[in-house]
Every structure is written in structure tokens, then in C-alpha cells.
N, C-alpha and C positions, 0 to 999 in steps of 0.2 A: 844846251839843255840846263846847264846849272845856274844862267843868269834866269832861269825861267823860275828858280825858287826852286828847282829838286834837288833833293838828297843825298839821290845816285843816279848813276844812268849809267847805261853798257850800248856802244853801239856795236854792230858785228855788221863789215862788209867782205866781199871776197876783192880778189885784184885779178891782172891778166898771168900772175904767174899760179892760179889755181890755189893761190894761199888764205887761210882766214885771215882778219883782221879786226882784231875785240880792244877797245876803248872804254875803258873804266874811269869815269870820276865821282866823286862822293864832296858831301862838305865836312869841312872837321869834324864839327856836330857827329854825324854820321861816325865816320869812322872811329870816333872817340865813342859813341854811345853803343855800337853796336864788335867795337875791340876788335876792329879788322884795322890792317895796312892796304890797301890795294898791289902796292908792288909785291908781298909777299903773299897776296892770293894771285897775281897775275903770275909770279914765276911759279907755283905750285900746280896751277891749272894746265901750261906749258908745257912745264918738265913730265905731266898725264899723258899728253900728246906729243912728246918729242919735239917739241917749239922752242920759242924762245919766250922770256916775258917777263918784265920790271917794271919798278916805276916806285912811286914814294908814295905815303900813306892816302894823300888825296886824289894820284893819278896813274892811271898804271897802260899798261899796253902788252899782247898778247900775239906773236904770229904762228901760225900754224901753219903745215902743208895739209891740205884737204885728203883725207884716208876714206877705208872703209870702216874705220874703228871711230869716226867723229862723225855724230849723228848729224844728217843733212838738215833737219828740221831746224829752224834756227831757236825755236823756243823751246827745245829738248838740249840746246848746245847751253843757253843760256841758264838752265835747269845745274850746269856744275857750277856758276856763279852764285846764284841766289839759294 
């Protein structure tokens, strides 16, 4: 998605162990204009849900175990990113 000219982009898949899986990258640009790090909104989001999550300013990653307290809709999950 980012050789495609965007910004940013979040993908979210699940796996066969019932865990999220949230992919953050941005371009410098981005992250410079808008004063975010990605790995320090991916661990912040994680540590909400007991996950895990890192990464460095332009790339970050997110695991989560699926609860009742992590909205199933995936654009209300992506709603604590944006």
C-alpha cells in the first residue's frame, strides 16, 4: 500500500490462534507532520488490550488475543488508531 503513494495504511487480519493482527505503516512525511511514532502508538494500543506491539516511527505491529472487550467490527477496532 505505501508503494501505492499513501501516507498510512493499517491492515488488521485475524490468524488460526483467534489473535488480531494490526499492521501500521506511514511515510516520514506522515509521521513527522502529523508528530506520531507508529511503534509508540502500536505499544500504547496493545498494552489497552493486554497485547503486545512495537515497531519504529514509520512501521509498527500490534498482536492481540480477540476478547469481549475488542470490538468485533473491524472499523470501530481501527477507530483507536485513527
Amino acid at each position: 500500500l505505501m508503494s501505492t503513494g499513501s501516507d498510512f495504511a493499517a491492515v488488521i487480519a485475524t490468524n488460526q490462534q483467534d489473535e488480531i493482527r494490526i499492521s501500521l505503516r506511514s511515510s516520514v512525511q506522515f509521521a513527522k507532520r502529523n508528530n506520531v511514532n507508529l511503534g509508540d502508538l502500536a505499544n500504547n494500543i496493545a498494552n489497552r488490550f493486554f497485547g503486545s506491539g512495537g515497531g519504529h516511527l514509520t512501521a509498527a505491529g500490534i498482536n492481540i488475543k480477540q476478547s469481549d472487550k475488542i470490538p468485533k467490527d473491524k472499523n470501530k477496532l481501527l477507530s483507536f488508531i485513527v
